[in-house]
N, C-alpha and C positions, 0 to 999 in steps of 0.2 A: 730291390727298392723301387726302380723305373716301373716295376709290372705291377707292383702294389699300390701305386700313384695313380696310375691308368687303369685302377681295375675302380680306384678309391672315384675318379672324376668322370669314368663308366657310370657306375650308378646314383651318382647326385646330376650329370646328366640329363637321365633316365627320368627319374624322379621328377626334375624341371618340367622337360617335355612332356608326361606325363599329367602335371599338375595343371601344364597352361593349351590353350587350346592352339590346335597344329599352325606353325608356324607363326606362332606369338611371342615365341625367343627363338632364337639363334645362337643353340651356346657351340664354342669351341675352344679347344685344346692346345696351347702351344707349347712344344718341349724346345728347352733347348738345353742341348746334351755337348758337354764336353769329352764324350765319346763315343766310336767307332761301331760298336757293333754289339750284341748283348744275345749271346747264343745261348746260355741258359733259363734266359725269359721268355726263349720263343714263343712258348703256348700260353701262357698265361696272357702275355701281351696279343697275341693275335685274337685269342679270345674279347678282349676287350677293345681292339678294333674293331670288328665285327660286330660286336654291340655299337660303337662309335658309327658305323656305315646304316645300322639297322634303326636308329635313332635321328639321323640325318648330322649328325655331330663332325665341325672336319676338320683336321688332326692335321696342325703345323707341324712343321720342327725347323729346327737352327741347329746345326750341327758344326761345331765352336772344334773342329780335331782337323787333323792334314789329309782324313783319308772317309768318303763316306759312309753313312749307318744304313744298311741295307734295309735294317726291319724299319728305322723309321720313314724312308722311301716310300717302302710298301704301305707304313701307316699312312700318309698322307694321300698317295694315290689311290688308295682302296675308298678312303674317304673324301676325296676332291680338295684337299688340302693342298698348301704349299711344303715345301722342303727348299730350302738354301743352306749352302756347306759354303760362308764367306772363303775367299783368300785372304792370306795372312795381310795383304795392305790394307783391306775392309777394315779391319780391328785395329788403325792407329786413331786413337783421339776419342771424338765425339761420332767419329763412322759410324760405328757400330750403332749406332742408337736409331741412325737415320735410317741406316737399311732395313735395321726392326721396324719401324716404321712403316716404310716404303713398302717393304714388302707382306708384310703380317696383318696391317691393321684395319686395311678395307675387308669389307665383306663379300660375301659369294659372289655376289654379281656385281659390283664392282670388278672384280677381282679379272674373270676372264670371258 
């Protein structure tokens, strides 16, 4: 379902960039996955990062489990994204909302 989503937000993406002239949006991707690791989506998802990379597109994630998601690492790094895997005290309250926030909602060059 995760590789059918990112294959879905791959080509409307695509289509964006495509329809406007370079660097007149800035579309990007944020997952946030309440799990670990997705070894049967390998390729279909790397596929579609690669388009995300080839596209200038850059692939967050929030990874909401106790243990981190390897392939969305890689998504995010391949595409200059972020990745955060809170601690469990980040998720008491209104936390979580700020760190989305905090961390997600600048853009590129804000960012680093």
């Amino acid at each position: 379902a995760v590789a059918s989503a990112f294959a879905l937000a791959a080509c409307r993406c695509n289509s964006e960039v495509s329809a406007k002239k370079k660097g007149a949006v800035a579309p990007r991707v944020l997952c946030i996955a309440p799990f670990d690791d997705l070894p049967g989506q390998y390729v279909a998802m790397m596929n579609s990062i690669f388009s995300f990379q080839k596209t200038g597109v850059l692939v967050d994630a929030c990874v909401l489990c106790d243990k981190d998601c390897r392939l969305l690492q890689q998504a995010a790094d391949i595409t200059h994204g972020a990745y955060w895997r809170p601690e469990p005290k980040d998720l008491q309250g209104n936390a979580l909302v700020q760190y989305l926030i905090t961390v997600f909602l600048s853009d590129k060059g804000t960012r680093f």
